[in-house]
C-alpha positions as CSV (number, residue, x, y, z in Angstrom):
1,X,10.2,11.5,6.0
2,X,10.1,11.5,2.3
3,X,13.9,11.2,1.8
4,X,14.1,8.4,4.6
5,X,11.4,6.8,2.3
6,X,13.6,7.1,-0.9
7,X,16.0,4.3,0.4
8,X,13.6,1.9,0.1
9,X,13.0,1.9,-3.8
10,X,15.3,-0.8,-4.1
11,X,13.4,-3.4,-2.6
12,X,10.1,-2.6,-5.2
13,X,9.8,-4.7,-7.8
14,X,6.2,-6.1,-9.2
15,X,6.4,-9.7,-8.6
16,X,7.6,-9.0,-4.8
17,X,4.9,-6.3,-4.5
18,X,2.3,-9.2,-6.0
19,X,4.3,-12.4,-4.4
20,X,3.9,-10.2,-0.4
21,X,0.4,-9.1,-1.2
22,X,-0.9,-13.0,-2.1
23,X,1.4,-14.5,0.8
24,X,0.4,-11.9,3.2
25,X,-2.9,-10.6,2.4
26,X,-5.1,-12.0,5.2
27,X,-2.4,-11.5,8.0
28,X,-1.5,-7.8,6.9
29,X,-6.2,-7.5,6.8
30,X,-8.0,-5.7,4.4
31,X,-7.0,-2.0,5.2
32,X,-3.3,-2.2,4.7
33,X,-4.0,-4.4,1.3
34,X,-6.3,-1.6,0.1
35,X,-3.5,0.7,0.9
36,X,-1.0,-0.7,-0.7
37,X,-3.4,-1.6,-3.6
38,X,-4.5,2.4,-4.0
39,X,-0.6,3.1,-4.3
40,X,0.2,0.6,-6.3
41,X,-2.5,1.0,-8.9
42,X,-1.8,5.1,-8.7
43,X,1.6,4.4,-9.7
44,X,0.6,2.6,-12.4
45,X,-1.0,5.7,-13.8
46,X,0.2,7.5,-16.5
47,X,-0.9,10.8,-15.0
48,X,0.8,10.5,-11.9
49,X,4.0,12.9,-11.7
50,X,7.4,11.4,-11.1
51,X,7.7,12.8,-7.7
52,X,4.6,11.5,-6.4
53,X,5.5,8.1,-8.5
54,X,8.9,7.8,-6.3
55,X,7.2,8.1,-3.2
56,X,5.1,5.8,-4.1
57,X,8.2,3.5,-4.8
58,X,10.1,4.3,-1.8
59,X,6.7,3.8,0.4
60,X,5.8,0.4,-1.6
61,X,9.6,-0.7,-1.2
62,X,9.4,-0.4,2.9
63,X,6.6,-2.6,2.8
64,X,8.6,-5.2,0.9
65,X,11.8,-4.5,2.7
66,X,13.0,-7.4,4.0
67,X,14.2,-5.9,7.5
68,X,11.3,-3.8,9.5
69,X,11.2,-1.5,12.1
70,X,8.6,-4.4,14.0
71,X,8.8,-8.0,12.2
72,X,5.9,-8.3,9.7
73,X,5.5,-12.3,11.3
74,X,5.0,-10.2,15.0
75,X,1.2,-10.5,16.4
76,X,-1.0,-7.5,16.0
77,X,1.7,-5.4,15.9
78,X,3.6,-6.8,12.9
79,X,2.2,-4.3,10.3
80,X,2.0,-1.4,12.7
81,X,5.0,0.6,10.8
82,X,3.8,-0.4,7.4
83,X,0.1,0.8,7.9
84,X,1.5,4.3,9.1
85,X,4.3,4.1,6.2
86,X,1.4,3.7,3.7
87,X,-0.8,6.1,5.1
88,X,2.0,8.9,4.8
89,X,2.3,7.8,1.4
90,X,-1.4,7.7,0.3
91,X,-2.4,11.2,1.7
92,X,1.2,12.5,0.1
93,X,0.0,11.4,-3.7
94,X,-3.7,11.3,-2.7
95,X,-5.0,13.4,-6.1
96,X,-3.9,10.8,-7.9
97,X,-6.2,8.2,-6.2
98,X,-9.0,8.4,-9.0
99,X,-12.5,6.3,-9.0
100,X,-10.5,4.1,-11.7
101,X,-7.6,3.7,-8.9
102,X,-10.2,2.8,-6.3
103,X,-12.8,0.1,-8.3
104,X,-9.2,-1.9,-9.3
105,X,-8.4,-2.1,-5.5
106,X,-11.5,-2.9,-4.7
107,X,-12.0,-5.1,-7.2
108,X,-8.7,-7.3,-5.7
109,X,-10.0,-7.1,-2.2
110,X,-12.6,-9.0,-3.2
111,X,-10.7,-11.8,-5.0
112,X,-8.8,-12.2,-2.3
113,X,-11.0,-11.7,0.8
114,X,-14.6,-12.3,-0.5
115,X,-16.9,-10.1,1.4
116,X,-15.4,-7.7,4.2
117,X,-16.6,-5.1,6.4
118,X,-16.8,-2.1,3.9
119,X,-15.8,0.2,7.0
120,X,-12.3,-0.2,6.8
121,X,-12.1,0.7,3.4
122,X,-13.8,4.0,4.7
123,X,-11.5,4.8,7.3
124,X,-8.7,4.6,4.5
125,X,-10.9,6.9,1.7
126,X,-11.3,9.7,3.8
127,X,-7.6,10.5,3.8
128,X,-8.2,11.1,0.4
């Protein structure tokens, strides 16, 4: 899977990453945001390796890819790839998910979706 992800890299940039996340945020829900929110801010590290850094890229760039496996704008399922494409990717480069990494994730959830049931965040830390 990880050179099937690698294609993707292209479609990463930061302002698409920040311009899907605001547009998208309460349709994609609070556990694929956190996701893509632990990767992003682990790639921002400087302590992160280059190989776990491109598959953060490659991961980060499906979710922005313009063409998906099942049509982000698709009920329910829309975000059904993505969630699993960013689950690979987070237990792939999951030592590099730090308390630091965490608080600035869940620091954006909360700008963007007030309060929310701390659960789902759960669910998504213990594949760490």
């Amino acid at each position: 899977m990880k050179e099937t992800i690698k294609k993707y890299r292209r479609y990463f940039s930061d302002e698409r990453f920040w311009e899907k996340l605001r547009g998208h945020a309460r349709n994609a829900g609070v556990k694929i945001v956190y996701t893509a929110l632990l990767l992003f801010y682990a790639y921002r590290r400087k302590e992160t390796p280059t190989w776990a850094r491109s598959i953060i890229l490659g991961v980060l760039g499906y979710f922005l890819a313009p063409i998906d496996l099942i049509p982000d704008l698709t009920p329910i399922l829309g975000y059904t790839d993505d969630l699993g494409v960013l689950a690979f990717g987070l237990v792939t480069i999951a030592a590099y998910v730090n308390q630091e990494v965490r608080q600035k994730a869940r620091g954006r959830l909360h700008q963007w979706f007030g309060e929310f049931d701390e659960a789902e965040l759960k669910e998504v830390d213990e594949q760490l």
